[in-house]
C-alpha positions in Angstrom: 12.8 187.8 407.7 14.4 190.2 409.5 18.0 190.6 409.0 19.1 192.9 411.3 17.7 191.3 413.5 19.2 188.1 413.3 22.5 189.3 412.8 22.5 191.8 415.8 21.1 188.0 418.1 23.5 186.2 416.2 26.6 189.0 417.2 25.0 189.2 420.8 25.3 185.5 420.9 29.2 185.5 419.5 30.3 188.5 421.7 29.3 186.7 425.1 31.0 184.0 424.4 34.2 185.6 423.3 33.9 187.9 426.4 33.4 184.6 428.5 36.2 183.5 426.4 38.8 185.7 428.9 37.2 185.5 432.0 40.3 183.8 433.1 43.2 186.1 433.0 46.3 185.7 430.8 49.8 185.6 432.0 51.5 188.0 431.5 48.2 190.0 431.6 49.4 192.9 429.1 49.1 190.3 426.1 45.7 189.2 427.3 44.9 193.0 427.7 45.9 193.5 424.0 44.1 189.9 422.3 40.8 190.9 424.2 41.2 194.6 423.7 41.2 194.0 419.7 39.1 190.8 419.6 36.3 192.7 422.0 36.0 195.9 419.9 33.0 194.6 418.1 32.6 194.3 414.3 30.5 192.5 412.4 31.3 188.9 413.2 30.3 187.9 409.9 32.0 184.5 409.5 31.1 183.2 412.7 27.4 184.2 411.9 27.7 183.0 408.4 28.9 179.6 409.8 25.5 179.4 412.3 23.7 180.4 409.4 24.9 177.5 406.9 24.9 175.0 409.9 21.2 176.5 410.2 20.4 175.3 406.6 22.0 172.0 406.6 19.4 171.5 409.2 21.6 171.9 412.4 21.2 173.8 416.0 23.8 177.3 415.6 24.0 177.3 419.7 26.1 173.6 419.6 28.5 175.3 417.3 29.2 178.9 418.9 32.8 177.8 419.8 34.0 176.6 416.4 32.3 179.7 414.7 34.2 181.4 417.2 37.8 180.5 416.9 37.2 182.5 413.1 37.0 185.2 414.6 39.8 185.2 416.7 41.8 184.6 413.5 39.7 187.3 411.8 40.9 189.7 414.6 44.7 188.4 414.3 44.7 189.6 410.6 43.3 192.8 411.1 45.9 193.2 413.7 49.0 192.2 411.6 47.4 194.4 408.7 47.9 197.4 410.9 51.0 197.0 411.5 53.4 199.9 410.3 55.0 197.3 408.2 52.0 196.5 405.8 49.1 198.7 405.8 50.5 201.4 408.7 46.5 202.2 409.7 46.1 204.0 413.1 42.2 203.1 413.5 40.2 200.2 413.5 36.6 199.1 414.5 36.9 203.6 415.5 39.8 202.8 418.0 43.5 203.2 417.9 44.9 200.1 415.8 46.5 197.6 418.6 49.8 198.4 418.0 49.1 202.5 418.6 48.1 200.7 422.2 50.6 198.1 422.8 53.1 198.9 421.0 54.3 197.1 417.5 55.9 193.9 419.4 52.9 193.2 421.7 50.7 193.5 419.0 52.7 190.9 416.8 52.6 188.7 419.8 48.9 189.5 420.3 48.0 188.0 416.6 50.2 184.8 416.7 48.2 184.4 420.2 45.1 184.5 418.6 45.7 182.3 415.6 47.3 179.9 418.0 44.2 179.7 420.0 41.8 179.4 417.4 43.4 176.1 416.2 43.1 174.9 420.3 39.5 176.3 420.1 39.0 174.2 417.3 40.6 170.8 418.4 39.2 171.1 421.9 37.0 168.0 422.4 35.0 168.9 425.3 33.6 172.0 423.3 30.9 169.8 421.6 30.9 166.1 422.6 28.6 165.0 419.3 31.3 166.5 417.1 33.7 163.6 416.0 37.2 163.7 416.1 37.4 163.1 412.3 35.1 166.4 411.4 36.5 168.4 414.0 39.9 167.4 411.8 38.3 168.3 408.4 37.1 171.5 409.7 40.3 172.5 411.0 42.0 171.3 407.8 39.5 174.0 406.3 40.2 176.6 407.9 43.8 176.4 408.2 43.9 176.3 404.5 41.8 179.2 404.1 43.7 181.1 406.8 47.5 180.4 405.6 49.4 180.5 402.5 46.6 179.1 400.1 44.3 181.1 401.3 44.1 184.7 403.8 48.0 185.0 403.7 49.0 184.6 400.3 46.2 187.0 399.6 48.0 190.0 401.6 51.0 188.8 400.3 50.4 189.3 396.9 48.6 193.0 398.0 51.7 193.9 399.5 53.5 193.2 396.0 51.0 194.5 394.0 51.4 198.4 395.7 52.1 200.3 393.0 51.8 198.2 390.3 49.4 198.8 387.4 46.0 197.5 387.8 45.7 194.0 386.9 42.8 191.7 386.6 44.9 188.1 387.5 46.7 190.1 390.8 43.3 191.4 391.4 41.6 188.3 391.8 44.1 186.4 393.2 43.9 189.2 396.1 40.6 188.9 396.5 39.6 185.4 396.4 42.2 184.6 398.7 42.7 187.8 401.4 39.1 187.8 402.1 37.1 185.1 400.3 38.7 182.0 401.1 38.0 182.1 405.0 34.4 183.8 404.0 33.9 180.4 401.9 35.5 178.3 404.6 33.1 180.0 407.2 30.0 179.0 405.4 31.2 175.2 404.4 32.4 174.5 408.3 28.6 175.2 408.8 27.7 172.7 406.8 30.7 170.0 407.8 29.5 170.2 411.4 25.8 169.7 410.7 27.2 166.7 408.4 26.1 168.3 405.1 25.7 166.4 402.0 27.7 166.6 399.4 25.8 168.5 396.8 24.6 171.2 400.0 27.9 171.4 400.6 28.6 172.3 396.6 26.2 174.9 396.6 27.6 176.6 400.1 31.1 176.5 398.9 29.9 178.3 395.5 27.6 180.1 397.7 30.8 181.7 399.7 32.8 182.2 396.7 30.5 184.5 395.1 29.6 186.7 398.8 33.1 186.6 399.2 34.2 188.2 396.3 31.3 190.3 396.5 32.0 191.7 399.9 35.5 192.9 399.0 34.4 194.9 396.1 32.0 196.2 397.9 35.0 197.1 400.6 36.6 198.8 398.0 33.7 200.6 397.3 33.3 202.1 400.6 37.0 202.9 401.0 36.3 205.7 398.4 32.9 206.9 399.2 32.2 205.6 403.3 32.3 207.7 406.1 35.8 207.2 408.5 33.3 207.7 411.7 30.7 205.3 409.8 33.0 202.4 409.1 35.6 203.2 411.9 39.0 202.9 410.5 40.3 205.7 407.5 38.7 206.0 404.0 41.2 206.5 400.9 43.8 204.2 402.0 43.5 202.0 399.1 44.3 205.1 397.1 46.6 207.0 399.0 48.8 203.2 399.2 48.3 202.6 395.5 46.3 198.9 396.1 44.7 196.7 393.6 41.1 197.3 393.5 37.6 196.5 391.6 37.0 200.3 391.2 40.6 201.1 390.4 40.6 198.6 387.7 36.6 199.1 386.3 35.4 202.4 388.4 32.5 202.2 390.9 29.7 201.9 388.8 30.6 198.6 386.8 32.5 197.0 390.4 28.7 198.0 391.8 27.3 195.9 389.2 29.6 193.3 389.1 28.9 192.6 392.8 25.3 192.6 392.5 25.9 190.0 389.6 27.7 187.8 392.1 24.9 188.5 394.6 22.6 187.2 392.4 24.6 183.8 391.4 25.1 183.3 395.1 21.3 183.4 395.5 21.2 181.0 392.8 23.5 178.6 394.2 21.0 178.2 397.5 17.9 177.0 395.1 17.9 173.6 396.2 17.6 174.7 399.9 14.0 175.8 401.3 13.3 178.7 404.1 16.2 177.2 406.2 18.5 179.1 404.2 16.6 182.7 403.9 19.6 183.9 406.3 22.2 183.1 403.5 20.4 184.8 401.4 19.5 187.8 403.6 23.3 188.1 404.6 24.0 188.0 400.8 21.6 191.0 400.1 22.8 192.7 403.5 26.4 192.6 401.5 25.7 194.8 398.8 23.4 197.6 401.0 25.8 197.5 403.8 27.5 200.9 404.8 30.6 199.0 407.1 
């Protein structure tokens, strides 16, 4: 199949409705300004797409869905907003604009996030969004994600890589980082797939160990690039996981084995699809896309 393909119909599909998302205007209209102006600055959309693809697989219709793949990224965009901030990672570009709070100011952009998360949750719980979605999955799925997004999951993550700055490289800090900054809402992303298309319980097993392993996967190879991408390429600054002294793969095993090591976990997450047929060849595109990916 055609990967880029599929993701670029996939991101089209995602960006209309988060544009749509705002056609009504915020009061006051500076905060709405500053949620769209982040959430609206394209990206990837990964998540969202990699929840249409596992709903996809489980033998379900992506379109029903957009909304709840939606609300992750609005929480996606929150993080990267409160990341910026000058009191964590202090960037001044993202997506190859001025971080939100080089706009807004550090306040508005606070308020921005907390906005977004907060809206994802009513995205999520919204029961005219998808009338064949029950009240009980729409309640495991925002379980999900919510424990993916807070503490045990996207926020204890940052956490610890705020305390980790300057420490020496450790393998337990430097999993925990990973598994939970930026691979527990990847894995929550594909299994909410799979909950809303009422996935059985071994498909769900092999999406959740699917996620795990592209989750882990993707931050190394983030890592990667933060050493030898391109600023304009990937559109926020290169060396800041040096210049900030973070825990990373090739700080702790140097590029060439953290290259291998994702392509090992490429590989298991190709594995953990094998009892799914041609449904799934976007999983395991989106896998492959990981490791050859230059943003």
């Amino acid at each position: 199949m055609d990967i880029r393909n599929y993701l670029s119909e996939k991101r089209e599909r995602i960006d209309s409705f988060l544009a749509s998302y705002f056609d009504v205007p915020l009061a006051p209209a500076v905060l709405g300004d500053a949620m769209s102006y982040s959430l609206l600055a394209g990206g990837k959309r990964l998540r969202p797409i990699l929840a249409l693809a596992s709903h996809e697989a489980c033998g379900g219709d992506a379109e029903s869905i957009v909304p709840y793949a939606a609300s992750l990224e609005f929480i996606h965009t929150y993080s990267l907003i409160h990341d910026d901030l000058p009191a964590m990672d202090n960037d001044d570009l993202r997506r190859g604009r001025p971080t939100n709070h080089k706009v807004f100011g550090d306040a508005m952009a606070i308020l921005a996030g907390d906005a977004l998360l907060t809206e994802a949750f009513y995205l999520l719980s919204n029961s005219h969004r998808s009338a064949r979605i029950t009240p009980s999955v729409r309640l495991k799925v925002a379980r999900e994600i919510a424990m993916a997004s807070g503490a045990h999951g996207m926020v204890g993550g940052q956490a610890e890589d705020l305390l980790s700055e300057n420490a020496p490289q450790d393998i337990d800090s430097l999993s925990f980082i990973h598994t939970h900054k930026t691979g527990a809402l990847i894995t929550a992303s594909v299994r909410i797939g799979g909950l809303l298309a009422g996935a059985r319980k071994k498909e769900l097993r092999s999406l959740t160990h699917y996620g795990e392993k592209i989750g882990l996967a993707f931050q190394i190879i983030d890592d990667i690039l933060d050493i030898q991408g391109d600023t304009k390429e990937l559109g926020k600054q290169t060396g800041s996981d040096e210049r900030k002294k973070k825990m990373t793969y090739p700080g702790l095993y140097g590029i060439e084995t953290s290259s291998r090591k994702a392509q090992g976990l490429v590989d298991d997450a190709l594995f953990a699809l094998r009892a799914f047929g041609d449904e799934a060849d976007p999983l395991r595109e989106i896998a492959r896309y990981i490791i050859r990916r230059r943003n």
